[in-house]
N, CA and C atoms as a LAMMPS dump frame, in Angstrom:
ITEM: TIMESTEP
0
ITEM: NUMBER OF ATOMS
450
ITEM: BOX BOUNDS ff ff ff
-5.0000000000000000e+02 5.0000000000000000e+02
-5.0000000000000000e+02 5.0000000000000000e+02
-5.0000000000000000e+02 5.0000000000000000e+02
ITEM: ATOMS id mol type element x y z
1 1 1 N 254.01 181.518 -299.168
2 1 2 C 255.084 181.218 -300.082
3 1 3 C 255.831 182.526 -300.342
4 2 1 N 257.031 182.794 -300.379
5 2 2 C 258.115 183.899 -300.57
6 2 3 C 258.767 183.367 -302.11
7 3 1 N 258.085 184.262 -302.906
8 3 2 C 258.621 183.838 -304.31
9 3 3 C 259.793 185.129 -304.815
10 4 1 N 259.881 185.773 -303.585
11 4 2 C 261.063 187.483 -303.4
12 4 3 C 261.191 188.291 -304.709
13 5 1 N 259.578 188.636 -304.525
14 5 2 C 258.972 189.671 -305.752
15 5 3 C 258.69 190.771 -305.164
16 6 1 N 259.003 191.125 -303.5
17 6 2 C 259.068 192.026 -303.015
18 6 3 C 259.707 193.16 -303.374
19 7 1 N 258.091 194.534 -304.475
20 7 2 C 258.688 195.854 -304.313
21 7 3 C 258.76 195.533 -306.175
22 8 1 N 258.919 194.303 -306.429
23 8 2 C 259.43 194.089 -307.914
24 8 3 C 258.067 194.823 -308.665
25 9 1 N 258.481 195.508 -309.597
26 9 2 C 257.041 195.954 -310.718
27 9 3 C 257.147 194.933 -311.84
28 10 1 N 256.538 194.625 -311.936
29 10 2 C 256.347 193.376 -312.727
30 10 3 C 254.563 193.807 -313.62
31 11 1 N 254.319 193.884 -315.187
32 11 2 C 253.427 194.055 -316.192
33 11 3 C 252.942 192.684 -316.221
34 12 1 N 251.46 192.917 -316.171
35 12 2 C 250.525 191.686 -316.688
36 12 3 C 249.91 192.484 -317.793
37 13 1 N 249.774 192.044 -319.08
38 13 2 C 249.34 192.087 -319.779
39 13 3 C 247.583 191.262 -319.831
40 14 1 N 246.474 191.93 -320.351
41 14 2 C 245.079 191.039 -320.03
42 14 3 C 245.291 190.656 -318.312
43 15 1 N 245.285 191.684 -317.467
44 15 2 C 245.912 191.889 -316.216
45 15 3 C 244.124 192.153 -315.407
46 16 1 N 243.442 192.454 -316.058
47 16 2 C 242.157 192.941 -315.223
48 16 3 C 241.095 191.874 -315.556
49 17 1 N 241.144 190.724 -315.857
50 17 2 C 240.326 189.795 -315.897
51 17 3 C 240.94 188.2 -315.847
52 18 1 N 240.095 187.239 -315.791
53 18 2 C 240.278 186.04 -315.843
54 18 3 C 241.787 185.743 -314.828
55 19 1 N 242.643 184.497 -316.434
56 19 2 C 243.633 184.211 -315.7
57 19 3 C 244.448 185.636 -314.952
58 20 1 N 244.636 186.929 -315.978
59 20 2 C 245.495 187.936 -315.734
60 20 3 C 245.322 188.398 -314.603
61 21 1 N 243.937 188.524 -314.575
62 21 2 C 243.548 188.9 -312.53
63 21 3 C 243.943 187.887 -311.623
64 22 1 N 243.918 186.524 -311.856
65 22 2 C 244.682 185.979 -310.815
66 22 3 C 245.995 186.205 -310.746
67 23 1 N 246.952 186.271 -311.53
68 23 2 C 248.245 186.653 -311.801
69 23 3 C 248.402 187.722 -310.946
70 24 1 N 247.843 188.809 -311.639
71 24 2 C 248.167 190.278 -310.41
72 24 3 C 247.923 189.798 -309.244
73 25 1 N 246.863 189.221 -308.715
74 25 2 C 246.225 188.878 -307.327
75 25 3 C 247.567 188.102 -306.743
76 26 1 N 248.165 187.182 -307.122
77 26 2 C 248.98 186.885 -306.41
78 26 3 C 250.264 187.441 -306.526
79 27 1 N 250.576 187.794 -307.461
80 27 2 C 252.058 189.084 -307.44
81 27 3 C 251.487 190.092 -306.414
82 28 1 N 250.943 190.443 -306.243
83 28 2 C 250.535 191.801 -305.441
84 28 3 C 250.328 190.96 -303.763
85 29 1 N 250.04 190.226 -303.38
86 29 2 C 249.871 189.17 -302.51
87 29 3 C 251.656 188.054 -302.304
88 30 1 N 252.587 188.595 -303.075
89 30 2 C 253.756 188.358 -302.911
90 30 3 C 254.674 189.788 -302.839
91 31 1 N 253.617 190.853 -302.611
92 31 2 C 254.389 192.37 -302.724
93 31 3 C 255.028 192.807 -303.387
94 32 1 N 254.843 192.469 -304.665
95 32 2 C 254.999 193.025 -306.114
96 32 3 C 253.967 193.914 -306.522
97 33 1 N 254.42 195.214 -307.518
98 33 2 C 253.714 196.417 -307.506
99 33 3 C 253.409 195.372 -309.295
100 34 1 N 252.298 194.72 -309.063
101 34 2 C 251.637 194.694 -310.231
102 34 3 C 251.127 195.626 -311.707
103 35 1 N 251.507 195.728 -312.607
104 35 2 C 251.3 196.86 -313.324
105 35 3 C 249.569 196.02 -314.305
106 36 1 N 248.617 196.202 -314.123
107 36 2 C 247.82 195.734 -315.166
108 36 3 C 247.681 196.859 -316.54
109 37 1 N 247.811 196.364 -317.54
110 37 2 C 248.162 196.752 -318.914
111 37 3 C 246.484 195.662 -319.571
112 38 1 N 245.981 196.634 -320.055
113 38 2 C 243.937 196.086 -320.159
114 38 3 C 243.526 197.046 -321.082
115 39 1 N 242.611 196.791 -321.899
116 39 2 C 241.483 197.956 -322.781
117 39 3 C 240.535 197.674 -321.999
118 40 1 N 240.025 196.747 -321.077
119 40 2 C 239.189 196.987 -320.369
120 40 3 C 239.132 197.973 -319.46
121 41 1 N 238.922 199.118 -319.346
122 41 2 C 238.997 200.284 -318.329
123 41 3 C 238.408 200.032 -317.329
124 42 1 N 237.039 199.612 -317.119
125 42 2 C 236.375 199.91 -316.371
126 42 3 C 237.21 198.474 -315.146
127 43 1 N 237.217 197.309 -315.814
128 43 2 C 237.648 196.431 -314.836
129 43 3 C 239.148 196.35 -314.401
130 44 1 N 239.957 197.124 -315.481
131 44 2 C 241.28 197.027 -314.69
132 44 3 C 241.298 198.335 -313.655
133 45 1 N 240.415 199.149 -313.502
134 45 2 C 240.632 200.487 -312.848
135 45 3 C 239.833 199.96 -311.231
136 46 1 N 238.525 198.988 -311.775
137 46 2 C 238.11 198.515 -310.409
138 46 3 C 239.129 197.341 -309.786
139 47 1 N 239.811 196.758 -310.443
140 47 2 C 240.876 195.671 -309.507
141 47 3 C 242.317 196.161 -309.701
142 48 1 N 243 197.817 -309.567
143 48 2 C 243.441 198.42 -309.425
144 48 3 C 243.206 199.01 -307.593
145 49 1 N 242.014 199.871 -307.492
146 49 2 C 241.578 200.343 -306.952
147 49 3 C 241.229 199.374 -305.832
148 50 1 N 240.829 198.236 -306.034
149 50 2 C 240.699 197.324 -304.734
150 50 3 C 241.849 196.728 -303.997
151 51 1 N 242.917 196.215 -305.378
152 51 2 C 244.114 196.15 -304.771
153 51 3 C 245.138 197.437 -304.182
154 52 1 N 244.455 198.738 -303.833
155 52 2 C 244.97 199.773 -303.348
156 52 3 C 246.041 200.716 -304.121
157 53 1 N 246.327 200.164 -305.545
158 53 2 C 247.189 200.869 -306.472
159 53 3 C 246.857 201.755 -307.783
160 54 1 N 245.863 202.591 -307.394
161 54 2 C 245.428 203.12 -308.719
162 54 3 C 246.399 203.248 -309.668
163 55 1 N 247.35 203.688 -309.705
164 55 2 C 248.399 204.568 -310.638
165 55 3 C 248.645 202.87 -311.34
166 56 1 N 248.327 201.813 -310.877
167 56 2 C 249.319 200.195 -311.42
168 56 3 C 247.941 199.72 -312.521
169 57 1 N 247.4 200.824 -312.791
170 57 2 C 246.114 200.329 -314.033
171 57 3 C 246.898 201.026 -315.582
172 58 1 N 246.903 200.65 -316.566
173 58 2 C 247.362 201.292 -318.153
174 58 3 C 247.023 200.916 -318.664
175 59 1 N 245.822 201.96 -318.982
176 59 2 C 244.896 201.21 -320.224
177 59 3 C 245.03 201.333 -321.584
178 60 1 N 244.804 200.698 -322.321
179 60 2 C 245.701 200.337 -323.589
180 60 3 C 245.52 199.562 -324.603
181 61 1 N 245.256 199.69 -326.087
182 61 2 C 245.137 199.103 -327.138
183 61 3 C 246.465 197.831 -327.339
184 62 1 N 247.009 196.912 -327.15
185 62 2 C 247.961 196.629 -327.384
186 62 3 C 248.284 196.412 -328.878
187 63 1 N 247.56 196.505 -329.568
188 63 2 C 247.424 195.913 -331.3
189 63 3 C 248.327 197.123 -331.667
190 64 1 N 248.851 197.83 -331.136
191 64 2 C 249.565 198.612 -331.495
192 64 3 C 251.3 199.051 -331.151
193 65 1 N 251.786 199.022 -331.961
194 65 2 C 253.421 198.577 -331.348
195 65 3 C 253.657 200.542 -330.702
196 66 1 N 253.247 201.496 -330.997
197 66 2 C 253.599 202.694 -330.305
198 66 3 C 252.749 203.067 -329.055
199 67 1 N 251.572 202.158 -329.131
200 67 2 C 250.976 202.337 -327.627
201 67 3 C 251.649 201.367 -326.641
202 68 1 N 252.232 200.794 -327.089
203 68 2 C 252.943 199.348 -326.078
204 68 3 C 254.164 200.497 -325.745
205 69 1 N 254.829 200.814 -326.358
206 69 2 C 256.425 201.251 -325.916
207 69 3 C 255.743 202.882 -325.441
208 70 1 N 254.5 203.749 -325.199
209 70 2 C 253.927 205.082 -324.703
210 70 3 C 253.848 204.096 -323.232
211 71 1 N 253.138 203.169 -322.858
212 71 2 C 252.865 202.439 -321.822
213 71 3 C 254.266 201.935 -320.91
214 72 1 N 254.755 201.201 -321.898
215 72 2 C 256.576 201.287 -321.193
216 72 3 C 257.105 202.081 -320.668
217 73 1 N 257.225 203.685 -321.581
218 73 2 C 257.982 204.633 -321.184
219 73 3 C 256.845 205.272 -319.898
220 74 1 N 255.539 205.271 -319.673
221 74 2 C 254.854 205.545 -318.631
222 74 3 C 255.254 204.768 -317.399
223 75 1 N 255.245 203.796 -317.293
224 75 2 C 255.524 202.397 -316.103
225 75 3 C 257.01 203.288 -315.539
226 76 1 N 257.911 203.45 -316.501
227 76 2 C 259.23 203.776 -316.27
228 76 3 C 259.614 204.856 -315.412
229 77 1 N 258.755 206.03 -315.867
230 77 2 C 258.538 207.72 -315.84
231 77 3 C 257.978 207.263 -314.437
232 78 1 N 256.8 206.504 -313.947
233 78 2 C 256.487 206.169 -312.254
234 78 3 C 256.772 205.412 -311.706
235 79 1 N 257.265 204.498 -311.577
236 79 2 C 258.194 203.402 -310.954
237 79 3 C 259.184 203.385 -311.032
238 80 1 N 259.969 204.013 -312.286
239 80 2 C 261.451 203.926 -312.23
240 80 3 C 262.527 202.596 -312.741
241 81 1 N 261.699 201.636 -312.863
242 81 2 C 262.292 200.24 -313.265
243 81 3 C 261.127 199.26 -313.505
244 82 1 N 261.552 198.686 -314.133
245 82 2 C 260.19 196.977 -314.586
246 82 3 C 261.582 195.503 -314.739
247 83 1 N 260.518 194.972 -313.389
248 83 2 C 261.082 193.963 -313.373
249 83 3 C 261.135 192.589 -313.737
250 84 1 N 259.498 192.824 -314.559
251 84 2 C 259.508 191.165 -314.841
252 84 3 C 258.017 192.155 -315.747
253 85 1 N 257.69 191.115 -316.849
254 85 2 C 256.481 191.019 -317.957
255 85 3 C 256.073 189.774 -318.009
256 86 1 N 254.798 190.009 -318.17
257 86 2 C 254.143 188.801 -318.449
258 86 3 C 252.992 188.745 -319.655
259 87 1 N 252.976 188.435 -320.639
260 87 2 C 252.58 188.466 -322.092
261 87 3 C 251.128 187.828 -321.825
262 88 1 N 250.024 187.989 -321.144
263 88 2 C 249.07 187.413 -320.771
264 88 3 C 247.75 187.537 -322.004
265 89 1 N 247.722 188.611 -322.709
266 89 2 C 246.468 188.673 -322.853
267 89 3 C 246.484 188.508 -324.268
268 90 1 N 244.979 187.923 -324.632
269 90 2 C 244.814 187.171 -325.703
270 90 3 C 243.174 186.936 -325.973
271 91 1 N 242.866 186.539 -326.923
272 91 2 C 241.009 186.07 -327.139
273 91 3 C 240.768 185.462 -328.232
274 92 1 N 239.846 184.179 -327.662
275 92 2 C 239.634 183.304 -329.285
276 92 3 C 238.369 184.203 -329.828
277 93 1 N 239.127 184.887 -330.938
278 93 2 C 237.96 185.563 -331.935
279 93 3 C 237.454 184.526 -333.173
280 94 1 N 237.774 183.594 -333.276
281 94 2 C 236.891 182.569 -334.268
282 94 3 C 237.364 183.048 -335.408
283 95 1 N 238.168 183.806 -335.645
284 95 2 C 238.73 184.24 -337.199
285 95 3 C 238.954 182.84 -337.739
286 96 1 N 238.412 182.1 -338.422
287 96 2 C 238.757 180.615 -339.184
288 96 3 C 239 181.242 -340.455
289 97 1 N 239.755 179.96 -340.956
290 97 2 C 239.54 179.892 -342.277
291 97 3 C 238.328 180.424 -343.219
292 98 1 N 237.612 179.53 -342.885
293 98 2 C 236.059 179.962 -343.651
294 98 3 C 235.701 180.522 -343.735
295 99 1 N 235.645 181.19 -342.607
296 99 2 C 234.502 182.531 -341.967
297 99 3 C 235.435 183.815 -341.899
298 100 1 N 236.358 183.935 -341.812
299 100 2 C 237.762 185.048 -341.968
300 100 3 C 237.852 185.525 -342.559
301 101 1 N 238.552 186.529 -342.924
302 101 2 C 239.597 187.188 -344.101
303 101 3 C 240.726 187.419 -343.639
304 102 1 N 241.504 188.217 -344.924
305 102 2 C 243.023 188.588 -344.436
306 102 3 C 243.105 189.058 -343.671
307 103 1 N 242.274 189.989 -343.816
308 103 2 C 242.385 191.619 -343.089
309 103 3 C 241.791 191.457 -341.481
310 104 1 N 241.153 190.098 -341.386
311 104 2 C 240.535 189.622 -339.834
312 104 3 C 241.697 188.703 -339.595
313 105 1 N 242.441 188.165 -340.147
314 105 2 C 243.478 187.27 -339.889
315 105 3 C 244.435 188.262 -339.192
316 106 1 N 244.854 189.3 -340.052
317 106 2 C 246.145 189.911 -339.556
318 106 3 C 245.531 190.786 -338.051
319 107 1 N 244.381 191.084 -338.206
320 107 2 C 244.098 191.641 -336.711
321 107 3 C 244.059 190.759 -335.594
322 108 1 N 243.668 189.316 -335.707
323 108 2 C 243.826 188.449 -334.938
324 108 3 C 245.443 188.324 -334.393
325 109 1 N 246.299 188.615 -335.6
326 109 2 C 247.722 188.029 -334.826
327 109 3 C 247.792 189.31 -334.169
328 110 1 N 247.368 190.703 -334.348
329 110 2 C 247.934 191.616 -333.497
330 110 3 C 247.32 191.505 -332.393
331 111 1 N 246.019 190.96 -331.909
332 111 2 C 245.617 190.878 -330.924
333 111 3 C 246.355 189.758 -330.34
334 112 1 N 246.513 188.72 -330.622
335 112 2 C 247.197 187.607 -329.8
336 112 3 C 248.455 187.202 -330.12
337 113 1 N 249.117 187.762 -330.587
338 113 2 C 250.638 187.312 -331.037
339 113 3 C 251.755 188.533 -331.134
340 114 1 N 251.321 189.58 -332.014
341 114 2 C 252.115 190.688 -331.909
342 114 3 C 252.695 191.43 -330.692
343 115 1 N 251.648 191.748 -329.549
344 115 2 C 251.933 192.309 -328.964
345 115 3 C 252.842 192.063 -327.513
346 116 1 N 253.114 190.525 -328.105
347 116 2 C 253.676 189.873 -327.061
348 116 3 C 255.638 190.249 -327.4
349 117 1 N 255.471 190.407 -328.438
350 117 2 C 256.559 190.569 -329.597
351 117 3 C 257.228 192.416 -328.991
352 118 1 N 256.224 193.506 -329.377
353 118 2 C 256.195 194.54 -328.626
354 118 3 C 256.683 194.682 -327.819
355 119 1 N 255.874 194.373 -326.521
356 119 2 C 256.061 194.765 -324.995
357 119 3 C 257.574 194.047 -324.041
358 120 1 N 257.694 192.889 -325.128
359 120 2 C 259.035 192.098 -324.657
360 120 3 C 260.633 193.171 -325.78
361 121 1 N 259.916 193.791 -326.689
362 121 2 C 261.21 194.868 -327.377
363 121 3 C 261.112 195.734 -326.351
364 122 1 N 259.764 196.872 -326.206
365 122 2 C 260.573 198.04 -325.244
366 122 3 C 260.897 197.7 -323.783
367 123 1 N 260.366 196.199 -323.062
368 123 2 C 260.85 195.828 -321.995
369 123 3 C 261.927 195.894 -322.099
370 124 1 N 262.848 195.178 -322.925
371 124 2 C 264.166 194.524 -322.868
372 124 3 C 264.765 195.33 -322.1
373 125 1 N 265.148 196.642 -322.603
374 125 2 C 266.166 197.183 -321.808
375 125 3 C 266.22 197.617 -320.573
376 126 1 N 265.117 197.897 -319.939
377 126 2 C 264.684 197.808 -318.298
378 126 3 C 264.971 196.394 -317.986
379 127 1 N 264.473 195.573 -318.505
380 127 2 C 264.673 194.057 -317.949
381 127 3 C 266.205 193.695 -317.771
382 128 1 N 266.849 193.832 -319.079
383 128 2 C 268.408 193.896 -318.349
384 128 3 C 269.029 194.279 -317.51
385 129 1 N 268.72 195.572 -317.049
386 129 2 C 269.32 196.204 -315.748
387 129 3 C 268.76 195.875 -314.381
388 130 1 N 267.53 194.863 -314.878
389 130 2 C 267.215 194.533 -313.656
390 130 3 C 267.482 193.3 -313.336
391 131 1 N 267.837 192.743 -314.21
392 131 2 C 267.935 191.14 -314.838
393 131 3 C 266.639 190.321 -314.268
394 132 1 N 265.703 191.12 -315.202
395 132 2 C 264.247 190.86 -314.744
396 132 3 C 263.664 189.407 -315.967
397 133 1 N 262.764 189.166 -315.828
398 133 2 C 261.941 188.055 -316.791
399 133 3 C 261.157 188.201 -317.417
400 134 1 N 260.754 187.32 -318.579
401 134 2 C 259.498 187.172 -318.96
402 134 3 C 259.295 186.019 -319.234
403 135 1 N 257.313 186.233 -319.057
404 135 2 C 256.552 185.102 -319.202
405 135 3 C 255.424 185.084 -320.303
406 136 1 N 256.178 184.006 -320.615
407 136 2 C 254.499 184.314 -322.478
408 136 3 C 253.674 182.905 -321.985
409 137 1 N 252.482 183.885 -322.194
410 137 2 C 251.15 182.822 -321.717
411 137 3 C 250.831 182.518 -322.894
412 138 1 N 250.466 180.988 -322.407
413 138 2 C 249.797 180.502 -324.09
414 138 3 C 248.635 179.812 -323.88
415 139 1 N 248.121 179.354 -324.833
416 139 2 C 247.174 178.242 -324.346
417 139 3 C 247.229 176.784 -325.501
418 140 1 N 246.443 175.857 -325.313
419 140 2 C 246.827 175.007 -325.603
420 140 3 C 246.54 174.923 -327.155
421 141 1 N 245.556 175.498 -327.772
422 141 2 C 245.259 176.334 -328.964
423 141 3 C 246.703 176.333 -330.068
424 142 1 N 247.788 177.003 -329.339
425 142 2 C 248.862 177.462 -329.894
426 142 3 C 249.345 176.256 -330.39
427 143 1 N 249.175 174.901 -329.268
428 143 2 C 250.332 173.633 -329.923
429 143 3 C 248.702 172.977 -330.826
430 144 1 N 248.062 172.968 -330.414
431 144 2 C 247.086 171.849 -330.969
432 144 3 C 246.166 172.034 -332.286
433 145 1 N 245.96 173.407 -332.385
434 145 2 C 244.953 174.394 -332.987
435 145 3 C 243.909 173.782 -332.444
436 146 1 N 242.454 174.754 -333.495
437 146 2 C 240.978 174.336 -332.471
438 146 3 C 240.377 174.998 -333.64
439 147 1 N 239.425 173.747 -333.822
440 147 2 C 238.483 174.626 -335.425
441 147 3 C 238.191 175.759 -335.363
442 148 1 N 237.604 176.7 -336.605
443 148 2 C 237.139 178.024 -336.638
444 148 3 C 237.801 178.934 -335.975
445 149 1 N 239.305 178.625 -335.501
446 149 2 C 240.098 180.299 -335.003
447 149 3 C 241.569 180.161 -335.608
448 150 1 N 241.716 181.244 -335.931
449 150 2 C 243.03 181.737 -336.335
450 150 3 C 244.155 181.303 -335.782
């Protein structure tokens, strides 16, 4: 299949595991310079390294809106352009009602909601000049909810 992502750098976010590793696997398998964006080090650096691109691993807190736009301006500084994002990563931490607090509530949205918010602000303006895309992953959670998580 020719989806003409050829050369395109394109960010997966939650890029070194699960769905996000299939994502890279096939952008990179459509010759797109996959960028994985992970706090997992150890696994985005090993499916970096297998897919032959060390430098396309950035490892990274995303709960944080100045490590998202340090990571942007890095991608930029070695590639030179970003052509497409993809808002992938996320985790059911069980923050419920019950069992929660505020202060576990509001870390939950930075883990799964904020940073999608982030990485699509300091994208923007690379994405325009490239008239590149984005993709926000969701799951079904988001329309339906699911007891005991945030």
């Amino acid at each position: 299949m020719d989806l003409h992502l050829k050369s395109k750098v394109i960010i997966v976010t939650g890029g070194a595991k699960g769905i996000g590793e299939s994502i890279v696997r096939l952008l990179v398998e459509e010759g797109a310079i996959a960028i994985i964006v992970d706090n997992d080090a150890i696994a985005g650096k090993k499916l970096a390294s297998e897919l032959g691109n060390e430098k396309a691993f950035a490892p990274m807190d995303l709960t944080y809106s100045e490590e998202c736009k340090k990571v942007i301006d890095k991608i930029i500084s070695q590639f030179g352009k970003i052509d497409g994002l993809v808002n992938n990563a996320g985790k059911n931490d069980s923050v419920g009602l019950e069992n929660g607090t505020p202060d576990k509530f509001i870390k939950s949205l930075n883990n799964n909601a904020c940073h999608y918010y982030y990485m699509a602000h300091y994208c923007l303006p690379h994405l325009k000049k490239s008239k590149g895309s984005i993709v926000n992953m969701g799951s079904k959670t988001s329309l339906t909810g699911q007891g005991n998580t945030s």
